[in-house]
N, C-alpha and C positions, 0 to 999 in steps of 0.2 A: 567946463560945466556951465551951464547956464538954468538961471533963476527959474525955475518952472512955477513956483507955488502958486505964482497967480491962477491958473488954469485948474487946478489939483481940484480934483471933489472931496467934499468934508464929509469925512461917513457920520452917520445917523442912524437911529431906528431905522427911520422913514426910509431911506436909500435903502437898507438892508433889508427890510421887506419885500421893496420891489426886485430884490436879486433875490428873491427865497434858496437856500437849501436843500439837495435833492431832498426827495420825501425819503424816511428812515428806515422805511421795512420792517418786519416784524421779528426777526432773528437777527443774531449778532452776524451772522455769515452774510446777511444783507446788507451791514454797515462797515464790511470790508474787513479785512487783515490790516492792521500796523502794526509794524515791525522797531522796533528804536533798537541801533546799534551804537555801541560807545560806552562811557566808563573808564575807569580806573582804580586801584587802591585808593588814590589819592583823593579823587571825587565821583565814590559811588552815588550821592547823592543827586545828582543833577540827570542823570538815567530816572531814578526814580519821578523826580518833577514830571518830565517831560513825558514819561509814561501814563502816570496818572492823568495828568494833563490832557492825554490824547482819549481816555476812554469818556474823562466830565465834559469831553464835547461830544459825544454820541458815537464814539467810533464802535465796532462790536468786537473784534477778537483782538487782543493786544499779544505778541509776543517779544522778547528785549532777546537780546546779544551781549554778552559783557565779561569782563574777567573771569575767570573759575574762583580765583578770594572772595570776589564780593556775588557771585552768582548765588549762590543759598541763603546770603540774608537780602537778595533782593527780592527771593522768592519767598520768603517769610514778608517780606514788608509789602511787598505787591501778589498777594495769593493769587487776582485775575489773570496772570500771566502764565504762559510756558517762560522758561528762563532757561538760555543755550550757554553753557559757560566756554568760556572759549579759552586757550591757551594764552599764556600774559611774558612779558617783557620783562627781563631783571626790575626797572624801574617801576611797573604796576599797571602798564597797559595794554593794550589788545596786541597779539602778538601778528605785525605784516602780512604774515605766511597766512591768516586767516585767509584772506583773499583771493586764495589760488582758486579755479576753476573747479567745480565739481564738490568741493568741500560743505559743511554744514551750512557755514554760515550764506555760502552764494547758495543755495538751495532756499534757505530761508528767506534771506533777500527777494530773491528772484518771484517767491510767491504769493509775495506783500503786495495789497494794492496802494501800499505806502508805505518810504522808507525812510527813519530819519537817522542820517547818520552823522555822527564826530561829536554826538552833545557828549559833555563831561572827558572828553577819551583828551590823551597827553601826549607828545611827543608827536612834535611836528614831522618828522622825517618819519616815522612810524606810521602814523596816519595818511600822510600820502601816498605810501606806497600801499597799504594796506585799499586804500578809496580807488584807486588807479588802477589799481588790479578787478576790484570789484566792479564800479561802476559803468565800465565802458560797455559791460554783458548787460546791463539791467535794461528793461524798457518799460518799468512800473515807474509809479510818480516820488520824486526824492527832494528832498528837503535834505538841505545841508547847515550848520551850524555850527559855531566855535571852531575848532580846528578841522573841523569838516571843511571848511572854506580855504584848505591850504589848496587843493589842488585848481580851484579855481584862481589861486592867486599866483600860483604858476602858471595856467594857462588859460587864461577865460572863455575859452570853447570847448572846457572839457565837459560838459554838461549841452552843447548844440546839439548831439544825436538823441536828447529827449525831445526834440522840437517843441520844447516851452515848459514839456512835463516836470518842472524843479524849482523850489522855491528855495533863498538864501534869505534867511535872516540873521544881517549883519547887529553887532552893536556899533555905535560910531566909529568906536577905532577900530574895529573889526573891516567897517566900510573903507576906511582910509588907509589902511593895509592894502585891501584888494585891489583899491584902485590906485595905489602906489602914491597915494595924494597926501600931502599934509593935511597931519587933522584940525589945524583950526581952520584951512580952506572949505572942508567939509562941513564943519562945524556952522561955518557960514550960510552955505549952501545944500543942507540937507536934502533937500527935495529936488536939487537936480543934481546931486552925487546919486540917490535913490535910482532917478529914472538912467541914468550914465549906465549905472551895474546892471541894471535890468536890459541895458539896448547892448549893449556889450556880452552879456552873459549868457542873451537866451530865454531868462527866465525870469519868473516875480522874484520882487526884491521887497523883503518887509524890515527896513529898519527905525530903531527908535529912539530917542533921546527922552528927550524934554515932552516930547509930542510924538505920534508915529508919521512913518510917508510911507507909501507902499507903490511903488513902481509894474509894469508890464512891458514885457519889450516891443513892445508897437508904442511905448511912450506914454500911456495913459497914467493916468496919477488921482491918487488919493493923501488926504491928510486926516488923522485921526489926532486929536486933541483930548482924548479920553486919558484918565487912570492919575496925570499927574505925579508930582516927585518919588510919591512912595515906592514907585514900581520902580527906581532907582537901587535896586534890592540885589544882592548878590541869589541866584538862583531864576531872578524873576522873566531872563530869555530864555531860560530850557521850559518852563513854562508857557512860553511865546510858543516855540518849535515844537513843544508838543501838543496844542491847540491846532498849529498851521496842518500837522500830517495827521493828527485825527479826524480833522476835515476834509483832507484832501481823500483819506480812505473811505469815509462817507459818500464818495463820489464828487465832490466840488470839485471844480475848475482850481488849478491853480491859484490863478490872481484872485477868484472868490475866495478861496480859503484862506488866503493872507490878509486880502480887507477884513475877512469876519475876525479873523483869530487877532487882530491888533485892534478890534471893536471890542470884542469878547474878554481881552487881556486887560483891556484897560478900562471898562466896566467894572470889572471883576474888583479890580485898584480901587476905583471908585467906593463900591460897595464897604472894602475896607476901610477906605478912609472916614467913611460916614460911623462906622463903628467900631473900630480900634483906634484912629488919628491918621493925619492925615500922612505923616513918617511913621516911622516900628511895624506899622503887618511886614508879616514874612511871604517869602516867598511859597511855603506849603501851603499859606493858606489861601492863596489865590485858585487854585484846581477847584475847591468846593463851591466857591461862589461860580462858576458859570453853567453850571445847570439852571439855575435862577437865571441868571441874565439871558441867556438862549430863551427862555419862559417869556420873560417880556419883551422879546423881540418879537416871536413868534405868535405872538396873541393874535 
C-alpha cells in the first residue's frame, strides 16, 4: 500500500454541489426501492439504524429482511417499511438456506434498486453462505457491511460481476481483515488501504476512523474530515451503510453515494456535537440530522 493522501480530494459543500444529486421525483417509486437485509436476535438494532438512515436521505420505498423474532417489532419501530421475516438459526440469525434461488428473499433482493446486506446479521459461516448464494444472481447496486464483508474476504472478486455496482463500507479493522493486513499498518495508512480495497475489489470503498477516505477502483480518492470522535459510536456505521444505499437507490453513482453519505454522516456528527457535546450523541440520533444537512448543501 502506498501513501495516497496527498492526491485525495477534501469533500465540501462546494465539491458536492458541483457533483449535485439525481434530481428526486415526485413519488417514492421515483426515489427507488431499498432493500436492507440483516439482523439478528442479538442486534436487531443496527437493521433499524440503517434503515431509517436510508429513507432521511431521500430514498422512497424502504423494505428490510430479518429474523421472524425481531420482524414485528421492527415493523412496529419502523411503520415505513414492508418487513419480510425470514427463518433464523438456533443462535438468532438469518437462516443460510434463505439464499436459495427463487425464494422470497432473492425476489426481494432482485427487485431493489439497492441492496444492503450483512448490517447487524451474526455468524460468519452463516452469512457467507447465505451472501454466496444470493449475490452472484443480483445485478442491482449492493452495499455490503459488517459481516456482509465476509465473502469478500474470502474472495475479493466476488463482487467483479457488478462492474463497480457495490459499495464496502469497512470500519478499520473491518478493512484490515479484508485485506489480510495488520491493523496498525492500515492504521498508518488509511487512505491507501481505502484505494488498495477499492482497485482490488471492484468497487467504492467508504471507510472511516478518525476522519473518512473513500476510494473508486480507477484509484481516485476522497478524504472527509467531517463528524469527528463522536461518531466513534457503537451503531454509528449502520447509519453510514444506510445513508450509502439510500443514495445509491436515489439513482447515485456508487462512488457518489459514498463521498455524499461520509459528507452527510459526518455533518450529521457535527450538528450533534454543536448541541449535545462533542462525545455522548447517539447513534439514533444521527438519521434525523441529515435532512437538514442535504438542506444546506443543496441551497
Amino acid at each position: 500500500m502506498s501513501n495516497v493522501s496527498d492526491r485525495a480530494v477534501t469533500v465540501t459543500s462546494a465539491v458536492l454541489r458541483e457533483w449535485p444529486l439525481p434530481p428526486p421525483g415526485t413519488g417514492k417509486e421515483s426515489r427507488g426501492r431499498t432493500v436492507v437485509v440483516g439482523g439478528s436476535t442479538r442486534t436487531p438494532g443496527a437493521v433499524l439504524l440503517a434503515a431509517e438512515s436510508a429513507l432521511r436521505c431521500g430514498a422512497g420505498k424502504l423494505q428490510v429482511a430479518t429474523t421472524t423474532t425481531t420482524a414485528a417489532p421492527m415493523g412496529i419501530a419502523l411503520p415505513e417499511a414492508l418487513v419480510l421475516p425470514l427463518p433464523e438459526t438456533a443462535e438468532g440469525g438469518i437462516d443460510p438456506a434463505c439464499g436459495a434461488e427463487g425464494g422470497e428473499l432473492s425476489e426481494l433482493v432482485e427487485g431493489a434498486h439497492a441492496a444492503l446486506l450483512g448490517v447487524g446479521a451474526i455468524g460468519e459461516e452463516d452469512v457467507r453462505s447465505l451472501l454466496s448464494q444470493l449475490v452472484p444472481r443480483l445485478r442491482t447496486v449492493v452495499v455490503l457491511d459488517a459481516l456482509g464483508l465476509a465473502p469478500v474476504t474470502a474472495d475479493v472478486t466476488f463482487l467483479h460481476h457488478l462492474e463497480g455496482g457495490a459499495v464496502l463500507t469497512p470500519n478499520l479493522s473491518e478493512l484490515a481483515i479484508v485485506l489480510d493486513a495488520e491493523p496498525e499498518e492500515v492504521e498508518r495508512d488509511v487512505a491507501g488501504a481505502t484505494v488498495e480495497l477499492a482497485r482490488r475489489s471492484r468497487c467504492a470503498v467508504a471507510a472511516g476512523g478518525g476522519e473518512s477516505w473513500i476510494a473508486a477502483p480507477d484509484g481516485r480518492c476522497w478524504r472527509d474530515a467531517s463528524g469527528g470522535a463522536g461518531l466513534g459510536v457503537s451503531g454509528s456505521g449502520d447509519v453510514l451503510s444506510g445513508i450509502v444505499t439510500g443514495l445509491c437507490a436515489r439513482g447515485a453513482d456508487p462512488v457518489q453515494a459514498a463521498v455524499w453519505a461520509a459528507h452527510l454522516h459526518g455533518r450529521a456528527g457535527d450538528r450533534l456535537a454543536s448541541s449535545v457535546g462533542r462525545l455522548g450523541f447517539l447513534a439514533r440520533e444521527l438519521p434525523a440530522q441529515v435532512p437538514p444537512v442535504l438542506a444546506e448543501i443543496e441551497v
